[in-house]
N, CA, C and O atoms as a printed pandas DataFrame, in Angstrom:
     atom_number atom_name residue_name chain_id  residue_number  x_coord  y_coord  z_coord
0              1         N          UNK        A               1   53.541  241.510 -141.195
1              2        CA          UNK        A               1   54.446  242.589 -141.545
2              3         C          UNK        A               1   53.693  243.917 -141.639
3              4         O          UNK        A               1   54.112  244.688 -140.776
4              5         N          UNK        A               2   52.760  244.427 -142.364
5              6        CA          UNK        A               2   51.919  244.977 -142.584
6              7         C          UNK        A               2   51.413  245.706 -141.163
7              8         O          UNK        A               2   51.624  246.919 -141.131
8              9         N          UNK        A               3   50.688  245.042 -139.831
9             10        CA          UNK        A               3   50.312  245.337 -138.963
10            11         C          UNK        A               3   51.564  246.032 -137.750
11            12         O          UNK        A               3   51.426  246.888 -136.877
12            13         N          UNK        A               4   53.114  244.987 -138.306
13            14        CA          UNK        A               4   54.189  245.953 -137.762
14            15         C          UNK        A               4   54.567  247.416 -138.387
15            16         O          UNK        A               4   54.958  248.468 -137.882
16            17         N          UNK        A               5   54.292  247.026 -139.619
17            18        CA          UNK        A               5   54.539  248.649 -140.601
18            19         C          UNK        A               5   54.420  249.432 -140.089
19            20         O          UNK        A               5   55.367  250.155 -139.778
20            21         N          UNK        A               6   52.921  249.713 -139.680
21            22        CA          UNK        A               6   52.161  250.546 -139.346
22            23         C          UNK        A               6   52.040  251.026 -138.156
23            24         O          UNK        A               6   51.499  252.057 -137.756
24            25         N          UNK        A               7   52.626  250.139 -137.584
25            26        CA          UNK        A               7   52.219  250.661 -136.143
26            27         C          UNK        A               7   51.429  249.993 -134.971
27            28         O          UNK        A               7   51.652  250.317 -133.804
28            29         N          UNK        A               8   50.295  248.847 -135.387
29            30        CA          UNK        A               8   49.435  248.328 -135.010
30            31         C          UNK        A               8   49.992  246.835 -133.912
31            32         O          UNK        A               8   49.282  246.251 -133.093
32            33         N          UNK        A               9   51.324  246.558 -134.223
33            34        CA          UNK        A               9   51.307  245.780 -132.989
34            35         C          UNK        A               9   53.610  246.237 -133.136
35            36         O          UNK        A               9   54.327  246.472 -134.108
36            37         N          UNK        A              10   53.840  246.159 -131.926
37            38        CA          UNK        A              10   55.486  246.889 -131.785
38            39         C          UNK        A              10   56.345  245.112 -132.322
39            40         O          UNK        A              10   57.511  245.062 -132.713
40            41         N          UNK        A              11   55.918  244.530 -132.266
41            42        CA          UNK        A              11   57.262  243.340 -132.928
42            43         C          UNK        A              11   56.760  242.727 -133.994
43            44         O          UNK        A              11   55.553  242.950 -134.087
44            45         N          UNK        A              12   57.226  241.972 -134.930
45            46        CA          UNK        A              12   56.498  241.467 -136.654
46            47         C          UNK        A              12   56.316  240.646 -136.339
47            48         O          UNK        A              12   56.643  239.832 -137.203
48            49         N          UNK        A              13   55.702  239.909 -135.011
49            50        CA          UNK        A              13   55.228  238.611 -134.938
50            51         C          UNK        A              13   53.590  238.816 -134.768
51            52         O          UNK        A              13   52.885  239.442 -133.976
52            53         N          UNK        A              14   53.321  237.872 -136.047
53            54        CA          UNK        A              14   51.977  238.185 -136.021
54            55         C          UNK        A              14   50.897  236.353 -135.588
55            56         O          UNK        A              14   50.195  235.613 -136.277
56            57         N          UNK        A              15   51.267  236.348 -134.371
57            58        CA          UNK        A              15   50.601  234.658 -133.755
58            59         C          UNK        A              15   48.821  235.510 -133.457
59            60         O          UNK        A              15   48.181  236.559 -133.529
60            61         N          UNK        A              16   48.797  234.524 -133.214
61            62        CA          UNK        A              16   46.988  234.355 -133.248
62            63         C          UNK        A              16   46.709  235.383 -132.318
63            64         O          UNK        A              16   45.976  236.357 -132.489
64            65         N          UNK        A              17   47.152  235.174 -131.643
65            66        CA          UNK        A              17   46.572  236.191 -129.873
66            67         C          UNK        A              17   47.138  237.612 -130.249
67            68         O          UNK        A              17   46.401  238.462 -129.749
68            69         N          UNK        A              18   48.157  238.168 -130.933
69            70        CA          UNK        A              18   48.509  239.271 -131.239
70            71         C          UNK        A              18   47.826  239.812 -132.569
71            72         O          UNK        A              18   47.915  241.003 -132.869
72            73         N          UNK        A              19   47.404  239.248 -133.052
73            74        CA          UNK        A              19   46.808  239.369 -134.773
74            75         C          UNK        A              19   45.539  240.112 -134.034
75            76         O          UNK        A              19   45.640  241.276 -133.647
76            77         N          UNK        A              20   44.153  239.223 -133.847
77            78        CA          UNK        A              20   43.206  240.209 -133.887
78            79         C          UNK        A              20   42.657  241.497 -133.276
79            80         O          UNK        A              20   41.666  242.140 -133.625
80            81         N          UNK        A              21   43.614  241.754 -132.181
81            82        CA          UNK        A              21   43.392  243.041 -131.915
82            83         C          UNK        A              21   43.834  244.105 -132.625
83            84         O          UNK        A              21   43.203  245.154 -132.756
84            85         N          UNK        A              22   45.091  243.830 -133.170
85            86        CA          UNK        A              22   45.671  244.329 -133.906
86            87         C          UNK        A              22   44.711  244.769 -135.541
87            88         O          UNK        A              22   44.624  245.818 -136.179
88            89         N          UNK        A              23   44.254  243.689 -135.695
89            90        CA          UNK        A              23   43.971  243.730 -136.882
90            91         C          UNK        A              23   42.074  244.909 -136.688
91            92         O          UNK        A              23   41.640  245.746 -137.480
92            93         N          UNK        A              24   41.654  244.581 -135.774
93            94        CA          UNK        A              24   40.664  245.775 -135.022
94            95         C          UNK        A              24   40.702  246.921 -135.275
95            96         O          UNK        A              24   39.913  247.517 -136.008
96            97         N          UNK        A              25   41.959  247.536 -134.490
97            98        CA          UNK        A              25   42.738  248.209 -134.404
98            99         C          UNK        A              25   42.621  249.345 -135.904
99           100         O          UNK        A              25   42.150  250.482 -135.945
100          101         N          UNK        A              26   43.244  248.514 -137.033
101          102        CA          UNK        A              26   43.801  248.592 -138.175
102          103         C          UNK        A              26   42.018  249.009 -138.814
103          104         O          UNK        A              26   41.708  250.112 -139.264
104          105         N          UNK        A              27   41.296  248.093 -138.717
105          106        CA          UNK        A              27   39.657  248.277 -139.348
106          107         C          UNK        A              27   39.352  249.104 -138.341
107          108         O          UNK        A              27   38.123  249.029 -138.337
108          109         N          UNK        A              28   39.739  250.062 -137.231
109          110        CA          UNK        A              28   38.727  250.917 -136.746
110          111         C          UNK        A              28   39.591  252.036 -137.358
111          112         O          UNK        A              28   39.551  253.154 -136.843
112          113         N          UNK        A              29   39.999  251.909 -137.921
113          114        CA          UNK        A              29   41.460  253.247 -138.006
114          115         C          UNK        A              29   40.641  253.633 -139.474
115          116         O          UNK        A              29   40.066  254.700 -139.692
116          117         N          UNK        A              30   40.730  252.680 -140.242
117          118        CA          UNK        A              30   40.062  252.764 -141.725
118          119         C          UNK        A              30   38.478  253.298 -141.856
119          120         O          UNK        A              30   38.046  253.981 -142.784
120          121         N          UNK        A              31   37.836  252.893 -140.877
121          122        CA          UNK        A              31   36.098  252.726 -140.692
122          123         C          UNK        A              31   34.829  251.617 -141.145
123          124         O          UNK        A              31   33.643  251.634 -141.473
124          125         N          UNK        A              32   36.269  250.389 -140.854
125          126        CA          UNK        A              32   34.967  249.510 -141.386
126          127         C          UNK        A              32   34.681  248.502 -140.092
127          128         O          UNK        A              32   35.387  248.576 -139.086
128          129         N          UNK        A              33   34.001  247.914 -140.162
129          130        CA          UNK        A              33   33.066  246.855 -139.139
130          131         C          UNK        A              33   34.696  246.039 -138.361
131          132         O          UNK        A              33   35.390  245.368 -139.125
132          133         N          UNK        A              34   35.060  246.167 -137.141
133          134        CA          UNK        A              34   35.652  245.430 -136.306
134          135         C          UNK        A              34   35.683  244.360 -135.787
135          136         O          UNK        A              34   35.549  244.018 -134.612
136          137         N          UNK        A              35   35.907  243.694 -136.899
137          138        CA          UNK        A              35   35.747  241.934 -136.330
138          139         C          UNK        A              35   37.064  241.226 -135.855
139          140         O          UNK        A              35   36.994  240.365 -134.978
140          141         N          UNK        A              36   38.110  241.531 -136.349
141          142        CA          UNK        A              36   39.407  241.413 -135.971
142          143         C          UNK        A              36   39.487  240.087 -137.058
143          144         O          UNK        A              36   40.098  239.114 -136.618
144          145         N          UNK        A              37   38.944  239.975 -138.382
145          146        CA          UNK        A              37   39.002  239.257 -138.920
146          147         C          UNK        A              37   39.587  239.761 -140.460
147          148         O          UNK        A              37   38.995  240.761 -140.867
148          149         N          UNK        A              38   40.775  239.173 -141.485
149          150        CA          UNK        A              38   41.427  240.337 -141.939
150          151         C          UNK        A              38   40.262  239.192 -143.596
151          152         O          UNK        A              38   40.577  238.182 -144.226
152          153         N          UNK        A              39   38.744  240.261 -143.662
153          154        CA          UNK        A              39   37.906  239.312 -144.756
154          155         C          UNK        A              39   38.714  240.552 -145.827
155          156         O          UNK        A              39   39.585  241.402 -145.640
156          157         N          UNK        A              40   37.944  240.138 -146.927
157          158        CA          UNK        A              40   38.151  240.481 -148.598
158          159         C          UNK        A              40   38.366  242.315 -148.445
159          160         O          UNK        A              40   39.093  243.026 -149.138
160          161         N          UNK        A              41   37.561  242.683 -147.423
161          162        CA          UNK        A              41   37.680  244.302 -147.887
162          163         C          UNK        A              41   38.809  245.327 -146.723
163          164         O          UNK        A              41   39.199  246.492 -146.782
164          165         N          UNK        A              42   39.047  244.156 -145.687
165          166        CA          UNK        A              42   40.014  244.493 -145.111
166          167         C          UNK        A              42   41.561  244.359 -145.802
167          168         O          UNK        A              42   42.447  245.204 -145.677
168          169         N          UNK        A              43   41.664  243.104 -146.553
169          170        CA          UNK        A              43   42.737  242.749 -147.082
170          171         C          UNK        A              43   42.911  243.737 -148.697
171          172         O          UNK        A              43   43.930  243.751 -149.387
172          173         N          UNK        A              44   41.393  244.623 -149.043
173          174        CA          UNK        A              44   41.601  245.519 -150.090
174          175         C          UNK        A              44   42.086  246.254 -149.495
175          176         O          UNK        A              44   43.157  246.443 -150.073
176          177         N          UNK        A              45   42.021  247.196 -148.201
177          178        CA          UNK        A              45   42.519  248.278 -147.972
178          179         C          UNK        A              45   43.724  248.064 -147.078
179          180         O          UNK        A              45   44.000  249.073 -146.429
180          181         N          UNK        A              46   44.619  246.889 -146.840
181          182        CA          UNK        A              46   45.614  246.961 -146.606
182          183         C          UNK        A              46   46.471  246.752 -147.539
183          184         O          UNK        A              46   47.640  246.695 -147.158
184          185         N          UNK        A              47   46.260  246.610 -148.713
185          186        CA          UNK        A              47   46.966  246.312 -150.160
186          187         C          UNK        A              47   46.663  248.090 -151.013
187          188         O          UNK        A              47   47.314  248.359 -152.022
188          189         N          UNK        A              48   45.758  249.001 -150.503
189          190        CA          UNK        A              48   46.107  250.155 -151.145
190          191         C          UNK        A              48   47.403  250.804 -150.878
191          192         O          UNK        A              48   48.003  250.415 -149.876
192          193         N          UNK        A              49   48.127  252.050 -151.852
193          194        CA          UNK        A              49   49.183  252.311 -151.567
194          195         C          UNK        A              49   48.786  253.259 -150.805
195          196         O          UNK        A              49   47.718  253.872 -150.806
196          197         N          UNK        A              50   50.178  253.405 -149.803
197          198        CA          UNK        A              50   49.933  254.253 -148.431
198          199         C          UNK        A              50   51.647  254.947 -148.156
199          200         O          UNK        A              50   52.750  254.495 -148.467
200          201         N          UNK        A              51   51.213  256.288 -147.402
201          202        CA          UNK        A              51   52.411  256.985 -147.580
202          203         C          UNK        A              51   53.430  256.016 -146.412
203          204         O          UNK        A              51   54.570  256.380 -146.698
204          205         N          UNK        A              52   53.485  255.508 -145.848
205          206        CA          UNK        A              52   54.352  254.647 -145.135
206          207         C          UNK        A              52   54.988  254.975 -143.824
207          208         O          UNK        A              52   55.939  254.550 -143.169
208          209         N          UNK        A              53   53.874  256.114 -143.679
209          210        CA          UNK        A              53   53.767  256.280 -142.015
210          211         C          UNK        A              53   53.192  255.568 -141.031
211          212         O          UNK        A              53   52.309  254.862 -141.517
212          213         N          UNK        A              54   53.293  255.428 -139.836
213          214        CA          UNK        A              54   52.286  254.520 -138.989
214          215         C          UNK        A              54   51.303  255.255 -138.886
215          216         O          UNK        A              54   51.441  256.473 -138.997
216          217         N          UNK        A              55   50.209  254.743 -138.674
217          218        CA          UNK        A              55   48.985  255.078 -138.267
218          219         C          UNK        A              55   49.103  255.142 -136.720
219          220         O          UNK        A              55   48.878  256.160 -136.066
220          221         N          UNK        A              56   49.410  254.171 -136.305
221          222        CA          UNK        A              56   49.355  254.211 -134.232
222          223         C          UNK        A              56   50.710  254.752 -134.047
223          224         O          UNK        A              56   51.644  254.460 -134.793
224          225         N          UNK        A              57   50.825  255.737 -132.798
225          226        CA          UNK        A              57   51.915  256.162 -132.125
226          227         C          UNK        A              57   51.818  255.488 -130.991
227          228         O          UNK        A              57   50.888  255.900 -130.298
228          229         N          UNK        A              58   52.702  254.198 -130.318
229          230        CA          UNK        A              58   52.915  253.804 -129.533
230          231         C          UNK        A              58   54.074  254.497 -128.509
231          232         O          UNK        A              58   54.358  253.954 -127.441
């Protein structure tokens, strides 16, 4: 849900093959290490509050 919010992938299906680019995506946007893996400090900064704009313009 989160990665549709935002912008980072266009439908809320988040299956394996659509998740980690997406989730890349999302950690290069922020500035942390791009693993496409959503660890402890990725999942902190997708849980901060955020004005509820997308980040990607598709």
């Amino acid at each position: 849900e989160f990665l549709h919010r935002f912008g980072y992938i266009k439908t809320n299906d988040s299956s394996l093959e659509i998740a980690p680019p997406a989730v890349k995506a999302f950690q290069r946007f922020i500035g942390l290490n791009q693993t496409g893996i959503i660890d402890e400090l990725t999942w902190q900064k997708m849980r901060e509050p955020r004005c509820g704009n997308k980040d990607l313009r598709r």
